[in-house]
N, C-alpha and C positions, 0 to 999 in steps of 0.2 A: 401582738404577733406581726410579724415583719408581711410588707405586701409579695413578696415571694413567697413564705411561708403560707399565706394565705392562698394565694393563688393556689400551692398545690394542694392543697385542701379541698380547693372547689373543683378540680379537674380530676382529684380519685372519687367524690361524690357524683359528679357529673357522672363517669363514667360507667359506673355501679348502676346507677339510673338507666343511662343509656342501655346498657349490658342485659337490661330485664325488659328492655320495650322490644316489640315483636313488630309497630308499625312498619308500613312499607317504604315512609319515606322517611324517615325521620330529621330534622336537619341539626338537631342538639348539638351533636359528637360537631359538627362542625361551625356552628357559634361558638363554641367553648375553646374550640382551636383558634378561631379569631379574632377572639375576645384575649386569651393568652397573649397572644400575638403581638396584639395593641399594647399591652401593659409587658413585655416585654420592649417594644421601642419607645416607652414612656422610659423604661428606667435608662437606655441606650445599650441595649443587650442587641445588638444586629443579629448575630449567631443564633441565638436562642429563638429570637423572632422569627427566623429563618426556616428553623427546622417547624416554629406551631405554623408557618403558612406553607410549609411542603407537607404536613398531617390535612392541615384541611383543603389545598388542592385535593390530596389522596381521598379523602374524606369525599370530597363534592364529585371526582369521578366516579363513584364507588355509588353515589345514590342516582347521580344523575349527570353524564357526562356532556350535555347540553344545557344546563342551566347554569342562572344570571350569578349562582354562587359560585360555580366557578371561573365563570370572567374576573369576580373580584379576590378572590383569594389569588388567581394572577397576576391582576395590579400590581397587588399591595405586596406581591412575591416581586415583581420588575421592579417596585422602587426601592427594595430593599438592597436588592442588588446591588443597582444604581449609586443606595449611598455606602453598599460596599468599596464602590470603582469596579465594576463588575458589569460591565457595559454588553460582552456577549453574553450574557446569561441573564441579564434584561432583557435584549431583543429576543432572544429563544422561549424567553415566556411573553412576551408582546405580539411574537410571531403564533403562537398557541391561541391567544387571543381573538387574533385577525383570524386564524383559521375557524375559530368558534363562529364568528361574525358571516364570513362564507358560509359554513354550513348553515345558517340560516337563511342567506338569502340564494343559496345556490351558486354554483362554479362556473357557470356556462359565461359569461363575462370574463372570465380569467382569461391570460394566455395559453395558447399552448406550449406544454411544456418544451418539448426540443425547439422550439421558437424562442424561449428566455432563452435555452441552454446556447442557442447559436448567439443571443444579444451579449450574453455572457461572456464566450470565444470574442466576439469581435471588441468589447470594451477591455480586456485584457492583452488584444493582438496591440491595442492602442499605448497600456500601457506598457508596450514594451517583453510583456509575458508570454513570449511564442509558443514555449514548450506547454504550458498550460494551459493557453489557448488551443493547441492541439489538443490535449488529453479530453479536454471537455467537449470539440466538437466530435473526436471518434465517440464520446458516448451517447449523446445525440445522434449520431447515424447509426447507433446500434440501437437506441430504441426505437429509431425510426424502421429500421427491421426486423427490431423481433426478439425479442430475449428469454432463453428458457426458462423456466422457475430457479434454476438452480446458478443460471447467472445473474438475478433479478438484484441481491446485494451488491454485485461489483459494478451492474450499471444504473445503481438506484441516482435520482439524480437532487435527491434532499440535499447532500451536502453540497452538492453545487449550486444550488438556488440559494441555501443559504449565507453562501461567501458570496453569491452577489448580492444577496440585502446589505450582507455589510458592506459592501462596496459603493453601493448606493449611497447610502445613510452618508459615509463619509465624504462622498459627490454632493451632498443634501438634494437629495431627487427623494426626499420623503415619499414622494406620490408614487411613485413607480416602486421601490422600495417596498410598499404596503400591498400594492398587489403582487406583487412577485411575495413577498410573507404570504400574503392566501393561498399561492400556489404551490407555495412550499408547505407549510400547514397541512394542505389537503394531500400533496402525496407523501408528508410523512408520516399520514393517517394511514396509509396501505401498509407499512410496515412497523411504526415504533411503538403502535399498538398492542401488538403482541409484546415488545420488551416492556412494558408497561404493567402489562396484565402479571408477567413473568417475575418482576419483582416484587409484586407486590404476593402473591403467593409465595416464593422461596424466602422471604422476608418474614412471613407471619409462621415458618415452622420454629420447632424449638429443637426437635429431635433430628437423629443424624444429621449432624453440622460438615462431616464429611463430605453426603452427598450434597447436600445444599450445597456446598464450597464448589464444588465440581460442576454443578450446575451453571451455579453464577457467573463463575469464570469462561464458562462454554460457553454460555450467551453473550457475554462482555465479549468474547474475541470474536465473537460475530458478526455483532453489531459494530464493533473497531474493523473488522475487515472491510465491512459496507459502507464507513467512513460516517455513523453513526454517531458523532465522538460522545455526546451529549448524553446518549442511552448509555456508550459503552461507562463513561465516566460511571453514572449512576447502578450501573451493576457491579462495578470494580470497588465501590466503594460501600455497597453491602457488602462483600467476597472479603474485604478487611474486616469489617466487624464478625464476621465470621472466624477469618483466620484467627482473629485476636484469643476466638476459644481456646486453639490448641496451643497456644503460649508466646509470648513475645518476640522470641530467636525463632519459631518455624519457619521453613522454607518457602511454605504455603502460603503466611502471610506476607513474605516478602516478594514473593510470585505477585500475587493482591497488591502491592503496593507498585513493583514496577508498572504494569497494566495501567493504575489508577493515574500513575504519572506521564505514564504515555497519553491514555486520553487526555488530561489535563495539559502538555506540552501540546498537544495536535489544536486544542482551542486557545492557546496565547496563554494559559493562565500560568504565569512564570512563577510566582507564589507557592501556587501549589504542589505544582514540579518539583519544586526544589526540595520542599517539606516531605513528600513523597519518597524521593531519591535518597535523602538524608538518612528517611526510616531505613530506607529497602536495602543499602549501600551496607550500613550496620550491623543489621541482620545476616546479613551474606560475608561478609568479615570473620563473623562468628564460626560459620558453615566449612568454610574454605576445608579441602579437605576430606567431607566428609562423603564426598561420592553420591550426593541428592544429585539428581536428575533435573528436578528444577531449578537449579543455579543455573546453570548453563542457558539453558531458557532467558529467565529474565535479565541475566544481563546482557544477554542476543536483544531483547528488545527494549534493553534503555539504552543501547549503543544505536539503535535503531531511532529511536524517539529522538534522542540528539542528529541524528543527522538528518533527518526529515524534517523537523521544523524547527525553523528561527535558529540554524547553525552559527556555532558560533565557534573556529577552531580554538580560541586563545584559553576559553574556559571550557571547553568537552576536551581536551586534550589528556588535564589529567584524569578526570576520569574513564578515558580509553584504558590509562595506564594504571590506574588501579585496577580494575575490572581485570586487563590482561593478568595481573598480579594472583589474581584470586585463584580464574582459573586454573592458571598454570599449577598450583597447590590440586589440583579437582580434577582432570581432564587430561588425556593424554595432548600432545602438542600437534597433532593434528586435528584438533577435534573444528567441526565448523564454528564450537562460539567464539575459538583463538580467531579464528578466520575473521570472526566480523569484527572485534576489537583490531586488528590488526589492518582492516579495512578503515575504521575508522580514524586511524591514526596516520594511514597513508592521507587520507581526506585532507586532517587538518593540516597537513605539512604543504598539501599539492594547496590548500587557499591561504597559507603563510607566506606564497611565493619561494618552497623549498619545495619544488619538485624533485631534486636529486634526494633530498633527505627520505620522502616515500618510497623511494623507487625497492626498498627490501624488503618493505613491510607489504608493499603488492604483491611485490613474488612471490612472498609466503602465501599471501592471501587467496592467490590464484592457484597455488599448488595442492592445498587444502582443496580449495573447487574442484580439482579436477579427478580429486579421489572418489570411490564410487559411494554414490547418494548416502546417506540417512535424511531422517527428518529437516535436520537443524541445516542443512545446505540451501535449502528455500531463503533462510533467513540471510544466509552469505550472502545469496547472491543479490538480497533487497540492500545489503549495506556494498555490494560493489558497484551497484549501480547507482550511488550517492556517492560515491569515490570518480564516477565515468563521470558525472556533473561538474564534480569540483574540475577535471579536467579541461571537459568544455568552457566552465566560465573563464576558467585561468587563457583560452583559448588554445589546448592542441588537442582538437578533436580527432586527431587520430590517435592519442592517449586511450581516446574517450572510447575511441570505435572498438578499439582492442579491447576494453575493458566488460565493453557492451558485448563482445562478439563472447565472453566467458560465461557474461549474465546469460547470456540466451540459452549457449548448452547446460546450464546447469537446470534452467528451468524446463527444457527440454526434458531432462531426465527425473524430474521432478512433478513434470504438470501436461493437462493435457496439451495436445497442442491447440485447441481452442480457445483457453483458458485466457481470460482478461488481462492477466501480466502477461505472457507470452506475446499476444498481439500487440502490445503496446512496446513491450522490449523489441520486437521487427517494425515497428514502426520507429522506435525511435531511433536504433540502428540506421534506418533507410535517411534519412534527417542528417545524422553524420555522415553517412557517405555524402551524400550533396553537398555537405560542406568540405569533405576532404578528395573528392574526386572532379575529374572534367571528364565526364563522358564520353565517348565517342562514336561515330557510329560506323566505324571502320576499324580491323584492328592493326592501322597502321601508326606508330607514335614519334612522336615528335623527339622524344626526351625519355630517359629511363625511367621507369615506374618502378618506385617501392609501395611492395603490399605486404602489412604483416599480417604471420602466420602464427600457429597455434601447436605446441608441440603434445601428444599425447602416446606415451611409448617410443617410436622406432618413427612411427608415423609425423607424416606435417601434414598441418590442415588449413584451409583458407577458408574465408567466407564466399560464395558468388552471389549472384544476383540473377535469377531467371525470369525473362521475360516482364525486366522491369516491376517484378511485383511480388516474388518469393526468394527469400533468404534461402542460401543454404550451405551446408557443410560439407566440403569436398575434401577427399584426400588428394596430395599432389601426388602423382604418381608418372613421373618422367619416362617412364617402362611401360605403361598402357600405351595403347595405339586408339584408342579414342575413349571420348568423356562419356560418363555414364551420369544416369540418376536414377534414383528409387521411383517408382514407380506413384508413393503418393505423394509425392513432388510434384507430378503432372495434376495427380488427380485433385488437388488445391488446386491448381492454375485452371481446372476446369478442363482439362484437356483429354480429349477420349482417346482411348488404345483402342479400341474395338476394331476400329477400319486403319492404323497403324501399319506401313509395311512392314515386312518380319526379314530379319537376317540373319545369316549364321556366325557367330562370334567365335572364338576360341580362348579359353577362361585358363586360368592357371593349372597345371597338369595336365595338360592337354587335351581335353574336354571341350566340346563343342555344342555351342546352346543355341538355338533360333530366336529370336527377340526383338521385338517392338523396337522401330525406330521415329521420330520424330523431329521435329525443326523448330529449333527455339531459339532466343538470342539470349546472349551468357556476359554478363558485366562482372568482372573482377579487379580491384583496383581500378585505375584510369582507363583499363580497358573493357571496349563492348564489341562483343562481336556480334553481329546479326546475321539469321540462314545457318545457325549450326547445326549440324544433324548429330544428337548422343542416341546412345543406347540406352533403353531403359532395362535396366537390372537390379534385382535385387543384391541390396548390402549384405557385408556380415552382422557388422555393428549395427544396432536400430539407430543411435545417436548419429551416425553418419549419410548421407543425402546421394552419395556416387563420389565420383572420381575425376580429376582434373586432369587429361591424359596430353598425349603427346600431339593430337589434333589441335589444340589450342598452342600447349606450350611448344609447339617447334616451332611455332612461329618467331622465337621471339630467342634471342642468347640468354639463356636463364641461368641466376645465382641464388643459391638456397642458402642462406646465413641463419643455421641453427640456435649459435647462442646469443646472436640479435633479434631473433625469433621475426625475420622479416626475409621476404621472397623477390629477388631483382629480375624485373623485366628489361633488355636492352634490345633494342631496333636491332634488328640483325642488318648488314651493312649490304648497299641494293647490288 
């Protein structure tokens, strides 16, 4: 009998055995796993070996999530890894490790966490990483303030701890490295415990493979939204062996596979991605056509996965243009997944150094935006705001600003306005303007100012700037006799109406309203005015902020260029 053959021999006896003991701690089930294990990397079966030392991890949490058998079913999961070339999936069971090691001897010796998350910003402002040094220090000043249960995902800061271990390692600051892994460890104890616990229950059903499917992919896109990529992978890749029930071509398992390849793209592993994509790509080939709902989806988010990490336009290019291909068979041509493909393709043209070549494939992609929401426009606007990058790198941030200034309304209409994308898309907006404006603090100008503008309907819309610290959406309106704002426009800047002096306005149709005025300073394009007093009034539209009126603009000889979508400021002559 062959030592494989043998081997399984001993592991359905084993478990028969096992199956019948009622002890409380038994440790059999997980000898037997790694003892397989072993004779497994005797014969050179990595894969195999793999899966008997993720049984008896499983196995050693299950009886005892502090013991010495599972530090070493760890190990010997990290070297295996290792001699896969699988270097982050080593340290994320080494970092598991060290976290075991803290919990024993206790955490009070650690750093505090927004303390690494600022050492993090500043070793990344170093290399050169501004934008991600920002991203990571606004979430350290959000935990340093407070986050509700239901932001706690977006501003979990695991995965930012754990790009700086790698960071580390690769510096060789070992030492620092391994406490920062404790710290990481420990707070992704407060969350990936439950994904944990979660697969391993929807894992052991047999029946309705439906809802288990639904499950798994719920918690996958959760722990992928919280930037969990490690869990998400691990639940994406039950949700396949799932999928694989309902048959090879499903949509559901190709759903399953895009996910699995996104997690996998978001942690470097290019291998897998590819193999992933290759399935998922196949499958949805087959589909084209058929009006699933979940097409649209996941090619929304492997047009997403390519553009988020490790972009490369020369090879995601043609897969934009398959993908575009598919849909176009599936979806009407307005749908938002056209929009993201069509986003993605503007991308790679704007980092080929062919920004003329994008410039239709934005149009499109911005016109789709600007139709009213469904679900799948969230995702638009994740892939235009990786199109506003490629601008900035290429350097014409005011490409970028425009582009940003679409992302925002759309996730306006979309999300709340508290909401962790939101604040970061106004923050990052305010970042282009500094690059694309000279401030002023008078509104007299040296030179003609162009500011683009945003067309929706009949209407043109600008962005302002209030009070140095709130974005907003104005309409231009050369007919008002002064500038207005909504009223929670103030009440974000913290500004009270209560003791407000009141006015009487007169509103289109001849109606006359009393209303709150105030004094704020208004930055639009290169200009700032300070001391302006607007009206606070309510809009029609919720997505709109007030009105840009003839109090500002007659200052200035104004050109409204519709189909350059951009608004000229000139010095009016002294």
């Amino acid at each position: 009998m062959s030592r494989r053959a043998l081997q399984t021999g001993v592991v359905l006896a084993v478990l028969v055995v096992a199956a019948s003991s009622a002890a409380a701690a038994d440790w059999s089930r997980w000898e037997l796993y790694m003892t397989s294990a072993q004779l497994a990397l005797d014969e050179g079966h990595l894969a195999s070996a793999e899966q008997w030392l993720l049984d008896a991890t499983r196995e050693a949490e299950r009886q005892d999530p502090r013991s010495p058998q599972l530090e070493k079913a760890l190990r010997s999961l990290a070297a295996v890894y290792r001699k896969q070339g699988r270097p982050r999936d080593a340290d994320l069971a080494e970092q598991r490790i060290a976290g075991l090691s803290g919990a024993s001897t206790g955490t009070r010796d650690l750093p505090d966490v927004t303390s690494a998350l600022d050492a993090y910003a500043a070793a990344l402002t170093q290399l050169g990483r501004d934008r991600d040094a920002g991203a990571v220090t606004r979430r350290a000043q959000r935990l340093r303030s407070g986050v509700s249960s239901g932001d706690l995902l977006f501003f979990n800061p695991v995965a930012d701890l754990r790009e700086y271990v790698r960071l580390l390692r690769q510096q060789n600051r070992d030492d620092e490295a391994h406490t920062i892994g404790l710290l990481a460890a420990a707070e992704a104890g407060k969350l990936v415990v439950r994904y944990d616990t979660l697969r391993q229950t929807l894992s052991s059903r047999s029946a309705l493979p439906s809802l288990t499917w639904l499950e798994q992919t719920a918690a996958g896109d959760e722990a992928f939204a919280g930037r969990l990529y490690p869990e998400a992978e691990a639940l994406y890749a039950d949700a396949v062996k799932t999928g694989e029930k309902f048959g090879p071509a499903d949509v559901r398992l190709g759903y399953s596979l895009s996910m699995l390849a996104a997690a996998a793209k978001a942690q470097g592993k290019s291998s897998e991605f590819t193999a992933a994509v290759r399935r998922a790509m196949a499958i949805f080939e087959k589909a084209a056509g058929s009006g699933e709902s979940l097409l649209a989806f996941s090619l929304a988010h492997l047009a997403l996965a390519h553009l988020r990490f490790d972009f490369d336009p020369a090879t995601t290019l043609p897969h934009f243009q398959q993908s575009l291909r598919i849909l176009e068979k599936d979806v009407a041509r307005d749908h938002p997944a056209i929009g993201v493909q069509l986003a993605g393709i503007a991308a790679c043209h704007v980092a080929s150094g062919q920004p003329a070549a994008a410039t239709p494939h934005r149009e499109r992609a911005l016109a789709i935006g600007r139709l009213p929401s469904r679900q799948e426009h969230r995702l638009l606007a994740y892939a235009l705001l990786r199109l506003a990058d490629q601008y900035d790198t290429a350097g014409d941030a005011r490409e970028a600003e425009m582009v940003v200034g679409e992302v925002s309304n759309i996730l306006r209409r979309t999300l709340d306005a508290g909401h962790p994308d939101v604040i970061a898309v106004d923050e990052l907006r305010r970042d282009l303007q500094r690059k694309t404006t000279r401030p002023l603090t008078s509104t007299a100008l040296a030179q003609t100012a162009t500011i683009p503008i945003q067309l929706r309907g009949n209407a043109m819309l600008v962005h302002a700037t209030i009070n140095a610290a709130q974005d907003t959406l104005l309409i231009v309106d050369t007919g008002a006799a002064m500038t207005s704002l909504r009223p929670l426009v103030l009440t974000r800047l913290g500004v009270s109406l209560l003791d407000a002096p009141r006015r009487r306005i007169y509103v289109v149709g001849g109606r006359s309203l009393e209303v709150p005025f105030v004094t704020v300073s208004l930055r639009v394009g290169d200009v700032t005015i300070d001391h302006l007093e607007v009206a606070v009034t309510e809009a029609g539209d919720p997505d709109i902020d007030g009105l840009l009126g003839a109090d500002v603009l007659g200052r200035f000889k104004v050109a409204l260029d519709r189909p350059g979508r951009r608004m000229t400021l000139e010095p009016l002559a002294p």
